[in-house]
C-alpha positions in Angstrom: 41.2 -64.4 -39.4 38.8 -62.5 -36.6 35.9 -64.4 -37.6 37.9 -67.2 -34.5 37.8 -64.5 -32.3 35.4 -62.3 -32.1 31.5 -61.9 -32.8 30.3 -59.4 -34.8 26.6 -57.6 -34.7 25.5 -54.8 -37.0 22.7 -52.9 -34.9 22.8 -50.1 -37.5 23.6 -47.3 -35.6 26.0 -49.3 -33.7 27.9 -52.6 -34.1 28.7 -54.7 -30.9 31.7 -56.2 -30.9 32.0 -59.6 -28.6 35.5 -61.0 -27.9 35.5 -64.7 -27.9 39.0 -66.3 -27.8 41.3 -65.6 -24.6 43.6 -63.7 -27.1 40.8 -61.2 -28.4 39.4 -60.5 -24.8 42.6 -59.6 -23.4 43.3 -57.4 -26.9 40.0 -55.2 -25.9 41.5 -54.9 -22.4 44.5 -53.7 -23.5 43.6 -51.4 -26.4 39.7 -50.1 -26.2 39.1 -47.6 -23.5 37.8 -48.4 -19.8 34.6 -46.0 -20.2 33.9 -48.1 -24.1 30.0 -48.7 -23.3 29.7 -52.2 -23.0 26.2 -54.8 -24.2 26.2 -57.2 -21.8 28.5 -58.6 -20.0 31.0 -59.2 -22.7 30.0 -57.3 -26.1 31.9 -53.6 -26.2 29.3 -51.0 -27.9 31.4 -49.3 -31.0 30.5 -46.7 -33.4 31.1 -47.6 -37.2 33.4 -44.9 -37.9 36.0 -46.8 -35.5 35.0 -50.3 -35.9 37.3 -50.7 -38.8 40.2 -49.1 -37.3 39.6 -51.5 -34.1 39.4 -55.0 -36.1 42.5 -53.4 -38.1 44.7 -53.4 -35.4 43.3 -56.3 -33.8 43.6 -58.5 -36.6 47.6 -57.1 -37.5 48.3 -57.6 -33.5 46.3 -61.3 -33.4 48.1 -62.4 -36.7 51.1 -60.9 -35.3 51.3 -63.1 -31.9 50.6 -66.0 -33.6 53.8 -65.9 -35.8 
């Protein structure tokens, strides 16, 4: 389940996506792109036509690692 790994805010036009487990942060290195805006010093800016592609994969690739 993300909901242990990352944080999730809905700013309408964008959503900020936070990575907050060891696992998750070093999934957002890996996979989003150097150049994704960032909020802060750990949110990643996303648009919503690619959030749900994003926690897709992240959530197959977590729940896969943990197996």
């Amino acid at each position: 389940m993300l909901s242990s790994h990352v944080s999730l805010f809905n700013g309408g036009s964008i959503y900020v996506l936070t990575p907050v487990s060891p696992e998750a942060i070093n999934w957002c290195d890996q996979h989003l792109p150097d150049d994704t805006q960032r909020w802060g010093a750990t949110g990643y800016v996303i648009e919503p036509r690619y959030l749900g592609d994003i926690l897709q994969g992240m959530e197959s690739d977590l729940s896969n690692s943990a197996r």
